[in-house]
C-alpha positions, 0 to 999 in steps of 0.5 A, spaced: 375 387 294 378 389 300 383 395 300 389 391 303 388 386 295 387 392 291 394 395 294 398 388 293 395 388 286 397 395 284 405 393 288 405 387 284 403 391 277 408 395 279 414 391 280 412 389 273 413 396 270 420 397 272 423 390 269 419 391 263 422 398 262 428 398 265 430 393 259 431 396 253 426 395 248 427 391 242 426 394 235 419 395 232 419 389 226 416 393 222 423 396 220 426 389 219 420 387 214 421 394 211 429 393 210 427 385 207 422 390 202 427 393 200 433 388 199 428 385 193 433 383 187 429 386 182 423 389 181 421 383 176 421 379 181 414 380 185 415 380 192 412 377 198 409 384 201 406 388 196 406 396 197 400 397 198 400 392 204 406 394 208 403 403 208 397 399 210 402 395 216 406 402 217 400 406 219 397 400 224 404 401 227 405 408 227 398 409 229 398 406 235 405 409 237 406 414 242 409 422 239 417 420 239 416 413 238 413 414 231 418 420 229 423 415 232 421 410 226 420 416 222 428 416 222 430 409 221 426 408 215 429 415 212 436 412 214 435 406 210 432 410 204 441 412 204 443 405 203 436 403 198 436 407 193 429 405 190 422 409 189 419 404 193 423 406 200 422 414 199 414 414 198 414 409 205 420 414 208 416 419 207 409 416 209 412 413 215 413 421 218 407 423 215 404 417 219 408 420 225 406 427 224 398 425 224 398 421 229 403 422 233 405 430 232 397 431 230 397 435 225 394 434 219 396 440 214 404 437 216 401 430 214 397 431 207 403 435 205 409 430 206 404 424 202 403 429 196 410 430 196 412 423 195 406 423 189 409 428 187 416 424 186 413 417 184 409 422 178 417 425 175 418 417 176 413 415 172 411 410 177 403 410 177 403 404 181 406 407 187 402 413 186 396 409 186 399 407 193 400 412 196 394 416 193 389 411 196 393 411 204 392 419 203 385 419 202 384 415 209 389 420 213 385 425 210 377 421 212 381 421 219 381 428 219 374 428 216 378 432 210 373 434 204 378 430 198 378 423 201 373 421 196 377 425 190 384 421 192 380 415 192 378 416 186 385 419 183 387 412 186 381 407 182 383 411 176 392 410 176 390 403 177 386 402 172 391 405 167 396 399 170 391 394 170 391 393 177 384 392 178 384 389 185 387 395 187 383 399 183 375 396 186 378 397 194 379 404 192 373 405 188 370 402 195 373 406 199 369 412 195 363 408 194 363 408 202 363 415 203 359 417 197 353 413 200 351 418 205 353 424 200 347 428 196 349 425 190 344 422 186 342 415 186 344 413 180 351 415 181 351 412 188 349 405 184 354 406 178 359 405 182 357 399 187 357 396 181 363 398 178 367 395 184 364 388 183 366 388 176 372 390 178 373 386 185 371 379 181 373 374 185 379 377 187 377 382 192 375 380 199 368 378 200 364 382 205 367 388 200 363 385 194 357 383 200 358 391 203 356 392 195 351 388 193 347 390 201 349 398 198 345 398 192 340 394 195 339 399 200 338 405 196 333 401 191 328 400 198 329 408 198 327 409 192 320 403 193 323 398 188 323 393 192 324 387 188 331 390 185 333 390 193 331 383 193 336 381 188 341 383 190 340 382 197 339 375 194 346 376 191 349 377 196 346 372 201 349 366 196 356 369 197 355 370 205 353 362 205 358 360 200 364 363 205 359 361 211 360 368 214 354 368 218 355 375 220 354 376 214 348 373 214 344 375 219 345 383 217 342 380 210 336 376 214 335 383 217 334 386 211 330 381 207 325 382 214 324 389 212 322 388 205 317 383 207 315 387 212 313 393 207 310 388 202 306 384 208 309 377 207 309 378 215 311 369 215 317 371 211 320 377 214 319 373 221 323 367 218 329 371 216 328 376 223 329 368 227 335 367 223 338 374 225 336 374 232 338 367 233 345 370 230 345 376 233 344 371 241 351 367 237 355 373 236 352 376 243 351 384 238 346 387 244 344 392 240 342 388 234 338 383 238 335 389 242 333 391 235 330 384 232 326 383 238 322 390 236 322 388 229 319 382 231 314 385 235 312 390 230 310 384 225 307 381 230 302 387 232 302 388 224 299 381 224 294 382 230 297 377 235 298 383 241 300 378 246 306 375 242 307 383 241 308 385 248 312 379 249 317 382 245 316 389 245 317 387 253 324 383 251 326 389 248 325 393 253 329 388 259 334 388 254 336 395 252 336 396 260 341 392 261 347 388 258 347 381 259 353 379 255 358 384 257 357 384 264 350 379 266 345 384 270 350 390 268 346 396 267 347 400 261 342 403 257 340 402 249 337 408 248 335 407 241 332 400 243 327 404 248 325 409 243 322 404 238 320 398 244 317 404 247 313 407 241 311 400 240 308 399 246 304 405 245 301 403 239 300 398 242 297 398 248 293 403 244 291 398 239 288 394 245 284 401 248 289 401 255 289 408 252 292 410 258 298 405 259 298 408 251 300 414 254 304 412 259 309 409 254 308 414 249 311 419 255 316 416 256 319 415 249 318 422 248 323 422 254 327 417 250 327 421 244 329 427 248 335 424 252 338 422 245 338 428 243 341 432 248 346 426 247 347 427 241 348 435 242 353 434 247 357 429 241 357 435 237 359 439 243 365 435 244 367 435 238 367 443 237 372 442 243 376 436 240 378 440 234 380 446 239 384 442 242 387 439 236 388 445 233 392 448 240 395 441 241 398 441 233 401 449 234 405 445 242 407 440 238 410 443 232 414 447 238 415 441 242 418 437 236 424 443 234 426 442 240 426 434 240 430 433 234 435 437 238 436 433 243 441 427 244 439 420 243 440 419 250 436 424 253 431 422 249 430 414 250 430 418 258 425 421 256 421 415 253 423 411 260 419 416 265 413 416 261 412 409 260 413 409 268 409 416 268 403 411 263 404 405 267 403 408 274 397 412 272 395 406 268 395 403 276 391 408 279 386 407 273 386 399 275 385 402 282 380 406 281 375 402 277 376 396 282 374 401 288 368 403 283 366 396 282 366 394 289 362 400 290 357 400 285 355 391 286 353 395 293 349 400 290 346 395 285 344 390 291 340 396 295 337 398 287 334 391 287 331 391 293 328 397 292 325 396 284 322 389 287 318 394 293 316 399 287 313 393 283 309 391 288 306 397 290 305 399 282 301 392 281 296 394 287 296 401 282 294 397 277 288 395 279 285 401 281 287 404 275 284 399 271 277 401 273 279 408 272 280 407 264 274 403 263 271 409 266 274 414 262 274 409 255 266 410 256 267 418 257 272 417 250 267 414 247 261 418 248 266 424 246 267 421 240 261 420 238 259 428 240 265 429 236 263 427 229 255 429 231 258 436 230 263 435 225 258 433 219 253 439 222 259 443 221 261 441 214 254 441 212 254 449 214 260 450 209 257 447 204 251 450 204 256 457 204 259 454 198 254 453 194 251 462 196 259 463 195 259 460 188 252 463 185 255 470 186 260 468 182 260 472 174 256 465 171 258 462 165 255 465 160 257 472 162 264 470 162 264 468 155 260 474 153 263 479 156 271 476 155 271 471 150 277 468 149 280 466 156 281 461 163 280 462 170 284 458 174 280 457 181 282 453 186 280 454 193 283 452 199 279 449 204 271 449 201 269 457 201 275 462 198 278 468 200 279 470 193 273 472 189 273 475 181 268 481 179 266 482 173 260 486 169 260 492 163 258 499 165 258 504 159 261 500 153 267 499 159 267 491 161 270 491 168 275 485 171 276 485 178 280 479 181 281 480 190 285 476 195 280 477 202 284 477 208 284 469 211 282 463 207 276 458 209 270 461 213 272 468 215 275 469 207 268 467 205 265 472 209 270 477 206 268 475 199 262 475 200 262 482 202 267 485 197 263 482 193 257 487 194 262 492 195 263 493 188 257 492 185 254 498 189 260 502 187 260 501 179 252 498 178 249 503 184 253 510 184 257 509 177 264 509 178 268 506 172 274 509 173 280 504 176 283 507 181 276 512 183 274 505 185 278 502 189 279 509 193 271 508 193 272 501 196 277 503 201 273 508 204 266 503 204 270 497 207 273 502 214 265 505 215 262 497 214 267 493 219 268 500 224 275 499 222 277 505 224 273 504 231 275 498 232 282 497 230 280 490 224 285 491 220 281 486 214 280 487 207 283 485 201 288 486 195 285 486 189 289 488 181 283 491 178 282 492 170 277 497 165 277 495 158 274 499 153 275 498 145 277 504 141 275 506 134 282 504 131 280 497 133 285 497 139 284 496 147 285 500 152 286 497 159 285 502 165 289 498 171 289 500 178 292 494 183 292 495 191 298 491 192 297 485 186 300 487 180 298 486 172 302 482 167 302 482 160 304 480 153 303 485 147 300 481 141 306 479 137 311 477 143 313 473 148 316 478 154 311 478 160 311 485 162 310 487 170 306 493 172 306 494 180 299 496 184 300 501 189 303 498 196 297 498 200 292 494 201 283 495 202 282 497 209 285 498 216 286 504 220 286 510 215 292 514 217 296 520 214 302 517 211 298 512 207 299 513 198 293 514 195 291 509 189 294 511 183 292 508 175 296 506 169 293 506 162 295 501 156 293 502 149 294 494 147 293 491 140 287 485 140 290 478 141 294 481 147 294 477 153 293 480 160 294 476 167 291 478 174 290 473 180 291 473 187 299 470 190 297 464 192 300 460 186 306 464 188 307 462 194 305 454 194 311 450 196 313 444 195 316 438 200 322 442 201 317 448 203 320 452 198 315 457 194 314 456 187 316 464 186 313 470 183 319 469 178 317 462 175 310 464 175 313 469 170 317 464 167 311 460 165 307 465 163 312 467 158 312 460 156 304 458 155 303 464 152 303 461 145 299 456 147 291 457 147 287 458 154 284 452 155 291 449 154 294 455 158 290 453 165 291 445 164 298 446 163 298 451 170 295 446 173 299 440 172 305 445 174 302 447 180 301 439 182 307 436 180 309 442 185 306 440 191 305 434 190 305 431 198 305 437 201 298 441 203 295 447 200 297 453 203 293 458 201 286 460 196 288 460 189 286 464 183 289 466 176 285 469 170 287 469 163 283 474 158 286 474 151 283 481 149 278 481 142 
């Protein structure tokens, strides 16, 4: 467009302006449709516009007006209220300001405060119909200001109703609620509760597409939870009303829907029956977002069911149409970033299925680049925001100032005001118009010469292709070759650690000296990879049975070495040279261990925590329990209670560098009656998380032991081992675990 078209354009809007302006502006209706409210005979006779709607109409009204516009309304309507004195008219006079200070004033804390008010005065009146009013209009201004309450005031409201037997009133108000509960942390039985609620109570009164919203919201939230056939039929439900009022909107979100369903239950002919039908709908509404969408979903189902040319195909349509909007603006470059993503990744899986690994490379490149430029956009939202609420919060303190000084001034000098800003608005509404006209001149030039540009790089990447198809034959061999390599290694690899696994288990204490030397116990004993880490030693010297329970440093192959050393280690130590007390031990280890892995030459710092016990038996038929820990503790439970008791072991480890401000290991007796229960082990159980990577906690453990410790020790280990499941059901096992149970006898 020439500059001489654009000025004459802009002259032209102009001229408008200052006629339209220049004339007074008539009264908004909105006063007159509130005067007509209020001059209804008698409350008996039900009048046309209810409450509810017209705080509905009145916010539409003041929302869109200007500061001194809605301040303006604000008192008119208070005047009105001097000559109808009903309830009615004061709970809309004071809506119209709180209205006027929230979206035109833009302070909020003003607003939330004038419409508790006017609660507060329909409460004294005893009027819980205008509360209910005014209760569920609070809680849009406060979901405006993203305020916590919104849904405890829609909920207030759904209850005022509901003792007045309003129950449409009452299911929009509990829909509203439902709405901002659904993506809330409550529970999903809450969540479904209150959907079905506002059904009930909507009947055939409420609108339909909040009964659809309704039926779609539960339906949701049972795919969340795998219970597909619940989910289909309230979709189905739901479905039937959308066909009955030929909502087809509506029925294409719900054909979506149902395509998901059947996708996950592998009834693919299905699910592309009912994608055809959003994607046909989608086209009719022109929603390029969703038809974006629906072309990947199909693709997928295809690539589900193996036909990867009619996947491409519409993996390709996804990403023509996320580039540019052809319902808009045909040939308009505007990119769909979340379309790409998922196009992209499936053309990835895709062209990987097909062995074009590095096409499959390619695409999962780029969307890597797509999931990155969605992030830094949605960042750069959060930031907005931040910056947003600052200038609120600064523009709300300016315009309390501001209005002091409005309501001052005269009526004259006001409506002056209003004239040169409606000029000032109109003048740079046409230099807006100007702008975007030049750009739009501006940018068909640029995309003419982008055209010609992609079109040469097309060709120029067609002739790379055929070279770089040879090339990925080549490599496809080498994969190949690599792979099978690969797996030659891995089975003699784990042949070897089996092999380990067998040598680690035979220096283990067997069976049957278990039971001689414990009796009454359980080992709970579950390694992390094949070979452990943790290792327990046991042997009686000198009528003293000696119980050692050690965590070696790192778990799998180099655990095991650890362990098998250890192991050695401690038989030398008692067996050999004949050292039964406790903490004689483990400084003989500790010393043993630094000359063996030239520790202090080498600077390892491997070795092992360990909760060591020496039991003997006395003549007045009791046990006396020597303990010595390197930082693992013993626990306990005298015969006759259920309290766990803790004694701590010294807080040094078996091993590393000696050095001069290291303690030196103590040992703690205990002279305990038979049937009392002793728990050593490694922190493995403690520590595993769950799905939420939450420790399991030496707390709990202490807990659980206090509670099975009734029960016998067979029953203790299974039941430590169904907690631990339940635990990290669906996470890995982080670390070796141990826990051993001796009750004495």
């Amino acid at each position: 467009m020439s500059m001489k078209k654009v000025t004459t354009c802009i002259f032209f809007l102009f001229t408008i302006s200052l006629a339209v302006f220049a004339q007074k502006s008539p009264p908004d209706n909105i006063i007159q449709r509130i005067e007509d409210f209020a001059k209804k005979p008698t409350p008996t006779k039900a009048p046309k516009t209810s409450l509810g709607d017209l705080l509905a109409k009145l916010k539409d009204v003041q929302k869109k007006e200007d500061s001194a516009v809605a301040f303006s309304n604000a008192k008119d309507i208070a005047q009105l209220t001097k000559k109808y004195t009903s309830t009615e008219l004061q709970a809309v006079s004071n809506a119209s300001l709180a209205y006027a200070y929230a979206f035109g004033g833009k302070n909020s804390i003003k607003a939330f405060e004038l419409m508790k008010q006017a609660i507060a005065k329909a409460g004294k009146r005893q009027r819980k119909d205008i509360q209910g009013y005014l209760y569920h209009e609070l809680a849009h201004l406060q979901s405006d200001f993203k305020n916590d309450d919104a849904i405890k005031s829609f909920l207030k409201a759904h209850d005022l109703f509901l003792e007045i037997k309003k129950n449409t009133a009452a299911a929009r108000s509990l829909y509203q609620a439902g709405i901002m509960q659904y993506g809330s942390d409550l529970g999903l039985d809450i969540k479904i509760k209150t959907f079905r609620e506002v059904i009930k109570l909507g009947g055939d009164s409420l609108h339909h597409r909040n009964i659809i919203d309704s039926h779609t919201a539960i339906a949701m939230m049972h795919i969340g939870e795998k219970k597909y056939n619940e989910a289909e039929k309230e979709l189905s439900k739901a479905m039937e009303i959308s066909v009955e009022k030929k909502d087809s909107a509506w029925i294409g979100i719900l054909s979506g829907n149902f395509a998901q369903i059947y996708e996950v239950k592998k009834e693919y002919d299905k699910a592309l029956k009912y994608l055809k039908v959003d994607l046909h709908l989608s086209k009719k509404h022109k929603e390029r977002s969703s038809v974006v969408l629906v072309y990947t979903s199909i693709g997928d189902v295809y690539f589900a069911k193996k036909k990867y040319n009619l996947s491409q195909a519409y993996y390709d349509s996804s990403v023509v149409h996320s580039k540019v909007d052809y319902y808009r603006d045909v040939g308009k470059k505007d990119i769909f970033y979340p379309g790409l993503l998922r196009a992209y990744r499936g053309l990835a899986k895709l062209n990987a299925a097909k062995k074009k690994f590095e096409q499959a490379y390619e695409y999962r490149t780029l969307a890597g680049i797509m999931r990155d430029t969605l992030n830094r956009r949605r960042l750069r939202s959060k930031v907005n925001q931040i910056q947003s609420a600052y200038n609120l919060d600064k523009k709300q303190k300016e315009v309390l100032l501001l209005t002091k000084e409005n309501d001052l001034k005269e009526a004259t000098i006001q409506r002056q005001n209003l004239f040169n800003i409606a000029v000032g608005i109109g003048l740079f509404l046409v230099l807006v118009l100007a702008i975007v006209l030049y750009r739009s001149a501006q940018i068909r030039k640029k995309k003419n010469s982008l055209l010609k540009e992609q079109q040469n790089e097309i060709m120029t990447q067609n002739e790379e292709l055929f070279q770089q198809q040879e090339e990925i034959l080549a490599q496809q061999e080498f994969v190949e070759n690599q792979n099978k390599e690969l797996s030659r290694k891995n089975l003699m690899i784990n042949q070897s650690i089996n092999s380990a696994q067998l040598i680690q288990e035979a220096i283990l204490p067997y069976e049957s000296k278990l039971n001689s030397l414990l009796k009454d116990y359980f080992i709970f004993y579950r390694p992390k990879d094949i070979v452990s880490g943790d290792f327990y030693w046991l042997n009686k010297i000198e009528h003293k049975t000696i119980l050692i329970a050690a965590d070696c440093t790192g778990h799998g192959v180099p655990g095991a070495f650890m362990s098998l050393i250890s192991n050695t280690l401690f038989d030398k130590i008692v067996r050999v040279w004949g050292i039964t007390e406790a903490s004689e031990i483990l400084k003989k280890a500790q010393s043993e261990i630094r000359i063996l892995l030239r520790q202090q030459e080498l600077g390892y710092a491997n070795g092992m925590d360990v909760c060591l016990v020496v039991m003997k038996d006395t003549p007045q038929g009791q046990v006396k329990v020597q303990f010595a820990g390197a930082k693992r503790p013993l626990y306990y439970i005298k015969n006759g209670e259920s309290t766990l008791q803790e004694i701590r072991g010294t807080r040094m480890s078996i091993g590393g560098r000696e050095r001069k401000d290291r303690p030196s290991f103590t040992q703690t007796e205990l002279l305990l009656d038979k049937g009392s229960i002793l728990y050593l082990g490694s922190d493995g159980y403690a520590d595993q998380n769950n799905q939420k990577r939450k420790a399991f906690a030496v707390r709990n453990l202490k807990l659980l032991l206090e509670k099975i410790s009734a029960q016998s020790m067979p029953e203790q280990k299974q039941i430590l081992n169904k907690t631990l499941d339940a635990h990290m059901k669906g996470t890995e096992q982080r670390d070796d675990i141990m826990l051993i149970g001796v009750k004495l006898s």
